[in-house]
C-alpha positions as a Python dict, from the first residue, in 0.01 Angstrom:
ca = {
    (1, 'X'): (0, 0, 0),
    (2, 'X'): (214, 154, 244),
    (3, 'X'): (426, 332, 28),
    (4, 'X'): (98, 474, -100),
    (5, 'X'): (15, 594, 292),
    (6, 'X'): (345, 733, 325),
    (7, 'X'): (319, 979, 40),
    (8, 'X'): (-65, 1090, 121),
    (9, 'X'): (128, 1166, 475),
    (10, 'X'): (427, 1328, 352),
    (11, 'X'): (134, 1557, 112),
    (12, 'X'): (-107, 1623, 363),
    (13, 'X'): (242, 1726, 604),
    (14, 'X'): (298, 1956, 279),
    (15, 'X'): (-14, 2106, 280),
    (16, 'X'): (-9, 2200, 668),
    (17, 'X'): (324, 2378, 570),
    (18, 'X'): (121, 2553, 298),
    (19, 'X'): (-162, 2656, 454),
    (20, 'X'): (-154, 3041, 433),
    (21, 'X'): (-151, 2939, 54),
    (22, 'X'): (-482, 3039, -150),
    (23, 'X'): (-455, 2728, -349),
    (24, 'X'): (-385, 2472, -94),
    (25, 'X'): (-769, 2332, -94),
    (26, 'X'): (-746, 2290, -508),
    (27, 'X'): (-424, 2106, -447),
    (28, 'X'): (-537, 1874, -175),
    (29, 'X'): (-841, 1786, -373),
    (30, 'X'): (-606, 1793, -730),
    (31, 'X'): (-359, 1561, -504),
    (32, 'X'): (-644, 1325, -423),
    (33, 'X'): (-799, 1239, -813),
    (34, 'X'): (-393, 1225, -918),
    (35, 'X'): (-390, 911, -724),
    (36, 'X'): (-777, 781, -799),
    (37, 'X'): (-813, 655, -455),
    (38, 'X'): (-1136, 595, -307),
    (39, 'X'): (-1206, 507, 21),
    (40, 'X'): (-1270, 102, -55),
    (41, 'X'): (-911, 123, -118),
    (42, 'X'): (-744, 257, 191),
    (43, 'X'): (-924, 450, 495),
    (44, 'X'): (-604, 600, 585),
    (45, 'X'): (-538, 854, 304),
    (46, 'X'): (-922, 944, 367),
    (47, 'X'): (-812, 1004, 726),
    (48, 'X'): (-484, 1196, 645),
    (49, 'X'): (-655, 1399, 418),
    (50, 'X'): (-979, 1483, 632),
    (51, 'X'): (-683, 1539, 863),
    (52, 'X'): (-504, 1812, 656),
    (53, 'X'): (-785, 2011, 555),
    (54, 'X'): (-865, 2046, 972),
    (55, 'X'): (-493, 2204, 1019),
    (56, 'X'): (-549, 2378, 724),
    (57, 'X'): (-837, 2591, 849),
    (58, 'X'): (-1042, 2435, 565),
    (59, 'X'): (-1327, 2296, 807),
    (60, 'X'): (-1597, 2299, 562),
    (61, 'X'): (-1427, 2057, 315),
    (62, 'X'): (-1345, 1832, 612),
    (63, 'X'): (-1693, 1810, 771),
    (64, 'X'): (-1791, 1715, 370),
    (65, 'X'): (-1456, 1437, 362),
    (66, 'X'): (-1576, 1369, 713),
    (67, 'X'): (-1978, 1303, 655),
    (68, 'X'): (-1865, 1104, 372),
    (69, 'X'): (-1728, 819, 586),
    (70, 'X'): (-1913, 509, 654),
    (71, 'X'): (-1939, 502, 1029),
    (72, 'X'): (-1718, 214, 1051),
    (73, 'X'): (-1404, 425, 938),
    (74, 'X'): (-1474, 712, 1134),
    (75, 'X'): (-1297, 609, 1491),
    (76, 'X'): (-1183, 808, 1815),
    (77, 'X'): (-942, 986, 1656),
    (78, 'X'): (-1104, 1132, 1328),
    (79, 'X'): (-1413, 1213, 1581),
    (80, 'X'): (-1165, 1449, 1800),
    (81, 'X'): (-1015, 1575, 1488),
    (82, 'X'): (-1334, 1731, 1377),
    (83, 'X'): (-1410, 1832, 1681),
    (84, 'X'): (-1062, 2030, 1724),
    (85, 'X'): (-1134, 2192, 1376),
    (86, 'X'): (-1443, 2356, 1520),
    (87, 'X'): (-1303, 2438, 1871),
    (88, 'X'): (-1080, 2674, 1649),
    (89, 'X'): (-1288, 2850, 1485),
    (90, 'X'): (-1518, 3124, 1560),
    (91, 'X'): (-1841, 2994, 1514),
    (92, 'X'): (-1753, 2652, 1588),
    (93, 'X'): (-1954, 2583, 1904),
    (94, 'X'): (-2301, 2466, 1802),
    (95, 'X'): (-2123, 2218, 1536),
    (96, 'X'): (-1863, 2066, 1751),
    (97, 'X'): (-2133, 2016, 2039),
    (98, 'X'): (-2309, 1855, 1754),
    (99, 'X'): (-2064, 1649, 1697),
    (100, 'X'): (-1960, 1559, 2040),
    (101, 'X'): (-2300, 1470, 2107),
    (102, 'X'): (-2332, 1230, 1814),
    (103, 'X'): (-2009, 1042, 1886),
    (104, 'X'): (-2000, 636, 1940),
    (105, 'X'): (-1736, 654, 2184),
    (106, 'X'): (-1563, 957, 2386),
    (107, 'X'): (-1224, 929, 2541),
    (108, 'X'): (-992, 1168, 2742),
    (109, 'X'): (-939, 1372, 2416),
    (110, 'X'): (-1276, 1411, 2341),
    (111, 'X'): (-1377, 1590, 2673),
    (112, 'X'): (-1101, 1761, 2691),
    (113, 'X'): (-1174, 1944, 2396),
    (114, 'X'): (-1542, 1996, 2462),
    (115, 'X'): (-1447, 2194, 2778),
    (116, 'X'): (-1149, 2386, 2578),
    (117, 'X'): (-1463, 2510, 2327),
    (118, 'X'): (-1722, 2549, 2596),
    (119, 'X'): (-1442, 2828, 2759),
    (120, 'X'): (-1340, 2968, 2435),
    (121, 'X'): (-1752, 3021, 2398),
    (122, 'X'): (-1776, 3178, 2725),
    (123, 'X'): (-1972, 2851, 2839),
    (124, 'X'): (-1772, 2803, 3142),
    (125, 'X'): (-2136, 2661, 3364),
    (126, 'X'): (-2124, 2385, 3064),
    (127, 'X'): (-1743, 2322, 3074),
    (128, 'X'): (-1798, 2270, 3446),
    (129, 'X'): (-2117, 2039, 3403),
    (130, 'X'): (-1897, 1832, 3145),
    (131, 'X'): (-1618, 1822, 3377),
    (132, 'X'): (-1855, 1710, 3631),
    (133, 'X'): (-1933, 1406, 3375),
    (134, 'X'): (-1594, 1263, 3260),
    (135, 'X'): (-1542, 958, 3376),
    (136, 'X'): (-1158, 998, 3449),
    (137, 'X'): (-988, 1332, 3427),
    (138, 'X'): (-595, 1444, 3369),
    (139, 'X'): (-419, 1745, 3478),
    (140, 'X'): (-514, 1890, 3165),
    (141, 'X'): (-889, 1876, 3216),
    (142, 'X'): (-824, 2041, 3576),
    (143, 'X'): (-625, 2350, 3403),
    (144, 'X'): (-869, 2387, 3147),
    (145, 'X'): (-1092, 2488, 3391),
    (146, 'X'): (-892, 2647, 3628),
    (147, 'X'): (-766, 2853, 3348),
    (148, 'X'): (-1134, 2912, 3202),
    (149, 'X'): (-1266, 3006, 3594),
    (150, 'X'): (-997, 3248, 3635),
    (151, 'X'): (-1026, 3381, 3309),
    (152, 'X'): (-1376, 3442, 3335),
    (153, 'X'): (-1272, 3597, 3683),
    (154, 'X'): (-1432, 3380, 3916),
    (155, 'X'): (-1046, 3337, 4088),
    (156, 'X'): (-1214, 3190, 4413),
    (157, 'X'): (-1379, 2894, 4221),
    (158, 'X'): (-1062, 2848, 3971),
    (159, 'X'): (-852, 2850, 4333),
    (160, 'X'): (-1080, 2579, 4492),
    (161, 'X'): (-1028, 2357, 4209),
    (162, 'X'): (-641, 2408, 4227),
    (163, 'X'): (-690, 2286, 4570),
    (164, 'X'): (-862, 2001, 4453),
    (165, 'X'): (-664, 1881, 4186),
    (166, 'X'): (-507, 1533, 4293),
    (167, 'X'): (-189, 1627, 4083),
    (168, 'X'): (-67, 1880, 4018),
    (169, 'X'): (218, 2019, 3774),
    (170, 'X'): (429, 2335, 3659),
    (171, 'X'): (195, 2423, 3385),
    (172, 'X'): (-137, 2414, 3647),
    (173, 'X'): (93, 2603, 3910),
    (174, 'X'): (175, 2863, 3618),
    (175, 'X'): (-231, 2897, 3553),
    (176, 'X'): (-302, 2943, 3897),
    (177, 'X'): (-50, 3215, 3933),
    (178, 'X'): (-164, 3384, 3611),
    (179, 'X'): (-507, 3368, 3719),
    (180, 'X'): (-415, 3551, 4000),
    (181, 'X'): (-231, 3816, 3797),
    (182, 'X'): (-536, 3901, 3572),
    (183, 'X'): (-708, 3931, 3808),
    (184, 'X'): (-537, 4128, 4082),
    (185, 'X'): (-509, 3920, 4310),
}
């Protein structure tokens, strides 16, 4: 069985690489009847695959591997996948809060990205209300939202959360500084 996982991996790897390829989405699915697999037999081609059609840009046909799933295979990780695949895309908002909303279990990941797609929606009062929430954060929760407040140019706010952060690093110094930049400060 492993050498089975290994080449779904090293295809679904091939099919990142090939991405800007019109047929990529007929090969992924041709790739997945070549080996008859179904998901009794392994979860983690099912995974890899719902995996490769998120890097892929091919949302749709993950959210359809994805809903698929009996909720006992779909864990942490395939939860924040989806999620990611959304963030990404333009109209992704509604569906990944969907989806964030629905989920078992949430980890560091999880909000993380909820507050990268509330910014990238101009939803920076929700990113803040979800930062509010987390129950732990990392320094890349606090520049997420440092970077969203100064973006948005509320400098002042993204300043006084610099200030706050209880670690900080080069990349949150760099955001700070930027923020300042844009916006003339």
């Amino acid at each position: 069985m492993r050498g089975e996982e290994e080449r779904w991996h090293r295809r679904v790897n091939g099919a990142r690489a090939q991405r800007e390829d019109d047929t990529v989405g007929v090969w992924v699915q041709k790739d997945e009847r070549l080996h008859g697999l179904t998901k009794a037999d392994t979860a983690h081609p099912y995974l890899e695959l719902k995996d490769g059609y998120v890097k892929c840009g091919m949302i749709t046909s993950a959210r359809e591997l994805f809903d698929s799933f009996p909720s006992q295979m779909k864990n942490l990780r395939s939860w924040n996948c989806m999620i990611s695949g959304y963030v990404v895309v333009d109209d992704g908002f509604t569906l990944a809060w969907e989806l964030f909303n629905e989920m078992p279990d949430r980890d560091l990941v999880s909000w993380n990205l909820m507050i990268r797609c509330c910014i990238k929606n101009g939803k920076i009062d929700l990113a803040r209300t979800l930062f509010d929430r987390m129950p732990e954060k990392d320094v890349i929760s606090w520049a997420k939202l440092i970077d969203g407040y100064a973006k948005s140019g509320n400098i002042n706010t993204a300043r006084h959360l610099f200030d706050e952060m209880p670690q900080r690093d080069i990349i949150s110094c760099n955001i700070i500084m930027a923020g300042y930049i844009q916006n003339g400060g």
